[in-house]
C-alpha positions as CSV (number, residue, x, y, z in Angstrom):
1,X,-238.4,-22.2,17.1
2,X,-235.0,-22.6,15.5
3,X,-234.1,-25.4,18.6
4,X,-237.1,-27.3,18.7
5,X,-236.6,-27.9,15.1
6,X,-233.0,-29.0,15.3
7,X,-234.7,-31.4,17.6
8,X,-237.5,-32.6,15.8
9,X,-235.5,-32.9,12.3
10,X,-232.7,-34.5,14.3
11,X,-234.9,-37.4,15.8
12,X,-237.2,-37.8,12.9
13,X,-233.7,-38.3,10.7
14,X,-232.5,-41.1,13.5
15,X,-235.9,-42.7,13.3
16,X,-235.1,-43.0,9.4
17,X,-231.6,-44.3,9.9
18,X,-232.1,-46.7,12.4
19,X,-234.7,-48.4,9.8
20,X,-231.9,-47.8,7.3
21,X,-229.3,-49.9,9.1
22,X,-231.9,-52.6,9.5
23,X,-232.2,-53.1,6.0
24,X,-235.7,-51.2,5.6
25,X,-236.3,-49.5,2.1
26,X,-238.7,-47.6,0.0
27,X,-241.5,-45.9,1.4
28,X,-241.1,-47.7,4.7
29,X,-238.5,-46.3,5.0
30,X,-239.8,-43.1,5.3
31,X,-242.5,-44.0,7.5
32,X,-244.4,-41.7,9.7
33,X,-241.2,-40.0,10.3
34,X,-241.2,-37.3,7.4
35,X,-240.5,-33.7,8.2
36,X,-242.8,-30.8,6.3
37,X,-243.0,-27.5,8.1
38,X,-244.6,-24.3,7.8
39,X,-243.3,-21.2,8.7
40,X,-245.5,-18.3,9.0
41,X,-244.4,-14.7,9.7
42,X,-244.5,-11.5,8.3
43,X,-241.5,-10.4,5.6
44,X,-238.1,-9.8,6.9
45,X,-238.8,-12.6,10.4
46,X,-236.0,-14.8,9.6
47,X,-237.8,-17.3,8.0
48,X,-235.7,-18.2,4.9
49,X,-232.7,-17.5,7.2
50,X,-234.1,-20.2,9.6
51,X,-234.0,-22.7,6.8
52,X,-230.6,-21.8,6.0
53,X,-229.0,-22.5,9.3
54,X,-230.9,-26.0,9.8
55,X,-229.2,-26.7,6.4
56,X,-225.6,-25.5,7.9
57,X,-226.1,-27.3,11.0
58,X,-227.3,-30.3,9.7
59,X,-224.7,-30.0,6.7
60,X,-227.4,-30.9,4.1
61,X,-227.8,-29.5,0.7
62,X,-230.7,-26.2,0.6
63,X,-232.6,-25.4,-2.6
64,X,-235.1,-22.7,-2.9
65,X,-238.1,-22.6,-4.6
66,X,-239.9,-19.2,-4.9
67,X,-243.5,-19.5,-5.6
68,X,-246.1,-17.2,-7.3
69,X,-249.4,-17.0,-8.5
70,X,-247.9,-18.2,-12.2
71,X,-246.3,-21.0,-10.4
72,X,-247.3,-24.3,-12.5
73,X,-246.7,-27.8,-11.8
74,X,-243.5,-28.2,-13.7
75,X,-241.8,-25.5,-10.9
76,X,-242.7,-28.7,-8.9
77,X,-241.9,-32.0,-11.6
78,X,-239.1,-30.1,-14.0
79,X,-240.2,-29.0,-17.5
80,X,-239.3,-30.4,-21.4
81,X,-237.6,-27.1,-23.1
82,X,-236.1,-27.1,-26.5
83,X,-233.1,-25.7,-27.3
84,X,-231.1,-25.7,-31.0
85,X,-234.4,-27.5,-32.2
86,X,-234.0,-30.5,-29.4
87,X,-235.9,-31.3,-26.4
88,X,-234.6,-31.5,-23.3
89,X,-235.5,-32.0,-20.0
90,X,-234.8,-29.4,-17.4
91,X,-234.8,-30.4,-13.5
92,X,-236.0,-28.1,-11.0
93,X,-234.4,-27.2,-7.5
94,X,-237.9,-28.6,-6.0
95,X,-237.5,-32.5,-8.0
96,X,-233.8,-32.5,-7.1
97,X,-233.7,-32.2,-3.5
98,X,-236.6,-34.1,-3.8
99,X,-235.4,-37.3,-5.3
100,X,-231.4,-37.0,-4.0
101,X,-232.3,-35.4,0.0
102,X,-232.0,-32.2,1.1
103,X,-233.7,-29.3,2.3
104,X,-236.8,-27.5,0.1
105,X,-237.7,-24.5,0.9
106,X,-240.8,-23.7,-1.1
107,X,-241.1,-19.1,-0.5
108,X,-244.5,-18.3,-0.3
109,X,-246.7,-21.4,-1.0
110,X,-249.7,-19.7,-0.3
111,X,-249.1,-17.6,-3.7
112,X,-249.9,-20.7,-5.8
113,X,-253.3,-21.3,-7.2
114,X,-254.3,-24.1,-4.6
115,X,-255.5,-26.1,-7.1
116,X,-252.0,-26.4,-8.9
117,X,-250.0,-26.8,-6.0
118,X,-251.8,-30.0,-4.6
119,X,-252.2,-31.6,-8.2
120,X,-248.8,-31.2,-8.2
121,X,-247.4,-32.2,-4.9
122,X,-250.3,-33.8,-3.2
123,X,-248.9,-36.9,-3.1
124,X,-245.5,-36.2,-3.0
125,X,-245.3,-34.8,0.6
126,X,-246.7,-37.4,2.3
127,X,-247.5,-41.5,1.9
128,X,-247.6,-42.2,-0.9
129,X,-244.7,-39.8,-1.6
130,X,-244.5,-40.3,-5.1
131,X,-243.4,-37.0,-7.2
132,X,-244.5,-37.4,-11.0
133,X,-241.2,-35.9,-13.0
134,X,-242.1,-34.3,-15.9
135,X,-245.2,-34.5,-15.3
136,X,-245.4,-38.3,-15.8
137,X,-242.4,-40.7,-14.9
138,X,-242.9,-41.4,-11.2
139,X,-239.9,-40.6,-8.2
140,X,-240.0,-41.3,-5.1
141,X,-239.2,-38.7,-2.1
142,X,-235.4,-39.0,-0.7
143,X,-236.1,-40.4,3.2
144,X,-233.8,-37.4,3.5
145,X,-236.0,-34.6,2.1
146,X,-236.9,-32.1,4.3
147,X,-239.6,-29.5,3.1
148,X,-240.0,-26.3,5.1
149,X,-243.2,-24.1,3.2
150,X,-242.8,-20.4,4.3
151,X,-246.4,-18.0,4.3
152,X,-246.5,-14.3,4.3
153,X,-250.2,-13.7,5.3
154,X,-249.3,-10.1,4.0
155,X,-248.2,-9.7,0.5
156,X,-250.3,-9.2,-2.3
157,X,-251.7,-11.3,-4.0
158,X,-251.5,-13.9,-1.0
159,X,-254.7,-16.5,-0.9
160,X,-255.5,-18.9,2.0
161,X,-254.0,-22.5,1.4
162,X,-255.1,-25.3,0.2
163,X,-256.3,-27.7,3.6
164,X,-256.1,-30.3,1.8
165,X,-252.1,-29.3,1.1
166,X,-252.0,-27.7,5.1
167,X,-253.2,-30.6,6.7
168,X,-250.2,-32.7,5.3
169,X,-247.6,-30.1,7.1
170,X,-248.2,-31.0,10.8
171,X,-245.5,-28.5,11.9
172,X,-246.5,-24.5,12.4
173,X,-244.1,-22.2,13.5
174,X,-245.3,-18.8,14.0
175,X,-242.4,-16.8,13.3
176,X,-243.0,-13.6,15.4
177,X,-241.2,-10.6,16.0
178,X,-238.0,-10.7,18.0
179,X,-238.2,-8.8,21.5
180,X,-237.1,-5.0,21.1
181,X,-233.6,-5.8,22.4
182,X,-233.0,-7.8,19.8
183,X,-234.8,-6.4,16.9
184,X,-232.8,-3.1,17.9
185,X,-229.8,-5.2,17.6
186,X,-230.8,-6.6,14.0
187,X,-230.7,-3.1,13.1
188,X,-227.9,-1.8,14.9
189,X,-225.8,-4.6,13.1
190,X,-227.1,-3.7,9.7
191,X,-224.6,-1.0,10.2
192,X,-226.6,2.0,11.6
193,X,-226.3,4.4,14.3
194,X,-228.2,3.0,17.5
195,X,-229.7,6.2,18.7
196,X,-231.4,6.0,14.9
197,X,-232.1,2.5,15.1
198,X,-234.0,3.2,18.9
199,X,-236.0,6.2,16.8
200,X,-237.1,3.7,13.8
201,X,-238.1,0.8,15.9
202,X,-240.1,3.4,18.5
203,X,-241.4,5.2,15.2
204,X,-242.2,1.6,14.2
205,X,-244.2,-0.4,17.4
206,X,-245.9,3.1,17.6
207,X,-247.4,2.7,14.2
208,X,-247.9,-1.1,14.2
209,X,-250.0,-0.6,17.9
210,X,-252.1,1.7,16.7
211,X,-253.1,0.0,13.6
212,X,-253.8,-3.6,16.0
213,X,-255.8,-1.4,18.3
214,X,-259.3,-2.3,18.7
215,X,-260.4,0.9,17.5
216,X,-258.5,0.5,14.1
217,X,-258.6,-3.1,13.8
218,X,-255.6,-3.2,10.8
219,X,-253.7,-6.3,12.2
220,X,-253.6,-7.4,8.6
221,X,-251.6,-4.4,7.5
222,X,-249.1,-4.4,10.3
223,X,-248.2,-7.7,9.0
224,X,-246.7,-5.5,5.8
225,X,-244.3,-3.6,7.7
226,X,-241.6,-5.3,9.7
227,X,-237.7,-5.3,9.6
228,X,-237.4,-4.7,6.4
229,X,-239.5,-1.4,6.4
230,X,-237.5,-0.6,9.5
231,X,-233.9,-0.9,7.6
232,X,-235.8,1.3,4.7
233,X,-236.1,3.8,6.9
234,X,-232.5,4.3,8.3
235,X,-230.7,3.7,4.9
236,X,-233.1,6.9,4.0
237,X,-232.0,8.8,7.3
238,X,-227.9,7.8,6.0
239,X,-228.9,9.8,3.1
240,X,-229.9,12.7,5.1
241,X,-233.6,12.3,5.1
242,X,-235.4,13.3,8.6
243,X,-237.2,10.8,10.6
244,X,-240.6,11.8,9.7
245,X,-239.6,11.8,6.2
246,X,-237.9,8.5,6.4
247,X,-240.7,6.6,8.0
248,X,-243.4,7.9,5.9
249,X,-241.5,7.1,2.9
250,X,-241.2,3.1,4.0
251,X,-243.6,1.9,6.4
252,X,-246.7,4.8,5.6
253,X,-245.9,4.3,1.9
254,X,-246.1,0.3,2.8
255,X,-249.7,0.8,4.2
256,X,-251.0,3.1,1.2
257,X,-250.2,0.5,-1.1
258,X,-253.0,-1.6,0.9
259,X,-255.3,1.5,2.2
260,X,-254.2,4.9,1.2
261,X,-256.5,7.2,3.3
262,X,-255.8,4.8,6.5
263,X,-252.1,5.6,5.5
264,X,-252.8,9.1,5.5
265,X,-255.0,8.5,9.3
266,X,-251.7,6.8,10.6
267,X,-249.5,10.0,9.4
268,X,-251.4,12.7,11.2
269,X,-252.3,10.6,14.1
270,X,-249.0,8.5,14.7
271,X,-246.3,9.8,12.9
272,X,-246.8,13.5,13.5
273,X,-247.3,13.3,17.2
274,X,-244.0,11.0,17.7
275,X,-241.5,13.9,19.3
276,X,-238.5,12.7,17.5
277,X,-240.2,13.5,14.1
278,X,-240.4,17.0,14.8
């Protein structure tokens, strides 16, 4: 996924210049050529990371934006505060990468009361790309703003999109698990023991299988445990704590926040049949 967009961002950005060097300005400049992506994965995928390294590669400027369900549209158009009995206007990471290029990366969009988020930036992510600052003086979108939305299905509180907003982001990348080579060797660099890190990740596909077999049907709440439940579990196990006990005290504990008698199920079926948690 990480290539293909190096690719994509990379001819979308040539498409911009070439129009640039013609003497082509304003919002025909932009185009068709404008880059919003959505990343989708469960927590701990890589996602931000992702956005991080297209900002090193492509040496532009990264600003983060994390989202939740208070999120108004000043996190979006910068805010008026007073301070020492003046007002002033604040800018936000979102309006400055917006007006002077650069990449957004807006952490769980699909937090934000739908409603707010498009009022807010509705217009501003595509034609006619106008971003109202402060909540009235319009800006126009740097040719050179990239916006890359991330979406955890799986945390609390999550809500499905706005279409109106999702339709306007005609790049999805699923961001999936990596293979079990390479999610061993995530952990393994993390500083752990391998032989712990192959116990964990078994300990781990065991638990999220049986909760996305058809019998249990829970592929909702396997999205809550991932890499970082995994890395839970072994700084537990550095501390002394078993297996068993490390595991249920990350990813079970992560699925009774959701379900607690299907956490309990998962314990006495899964997790206590596992040989290595004996």
């Amino acid at each position: 996924s990480y290539y293909i967009m190096v690719n994509l961002i990379k001819s979308e950005m040539d498409k911009i210049q070439e129009r640039e060097n013609e003497g082509v300005t304003g919002q025909d400049l932009i185009g068709e050529n404008y880059i919003n992506i959505i990343l989708v994965g469960k927590p701990g995928t890589g996602k931000t990371t992702i956005a991080y390294a297209l900002a090193s590669t492509f040496g532009m400027p990264i600003r983060t934006v994390s989202i939740s369900k208070n999120s108004e549209e000043d996190t979006y158009e910068g805010k008026t505060k007073t301070v020492e009995g003046k007002f002033n206007f604040v800018p936000t990471p979102f309006l400055e990468a917006y007006k002077y290029g650069g990449i957004i990366v807006a952490e769980e969009f699909n937090l934000s009361d739908p409603g707010v988020i498009m009022g807010a930036i509705g217009q501003a992510v595509e034609a006619p790309f106008i971003l109202y600052e402060d909540g009235y003086k319009p800006v126009r979108r740097n040719p050179y703003t990239i916006l890359i939305s991330t979406m955890n299905t799986a945390t609390q509180g999550s809500r499905e999109p706005s279409e109106a907003l999702t339709s306007r982001h005609p790049y999805v990348f699923v961001i999936d698990d990596p293979n079990e080579d390479d999610f061993i060797q995530i952990l393994i660099k993390k500083g752990y023991p391998a032989r712990d890190c192959r116990s964990v990740y078994k300990a781990y596909k065991a638990i999220t299988n049986y909760l996305m077999s058809p019998a249990v049907n829970e592929e909702e709440t396997a999205q809550s445990i991932g890499v970082r439940s995994c890395i839970g579990a072994l700084q537990l196990m550095s501390i002394g704590c078993s297996l068993e006990e490390a595991v249920n005290n990350t990813m079970i504990g992560t699925i009774a926040i959701k379900n607690l008698l299907l956490a309990r199920k998962v314990k006495a079926e899964v997790l206590e049949s596992l040989p290595m948690a004996a």
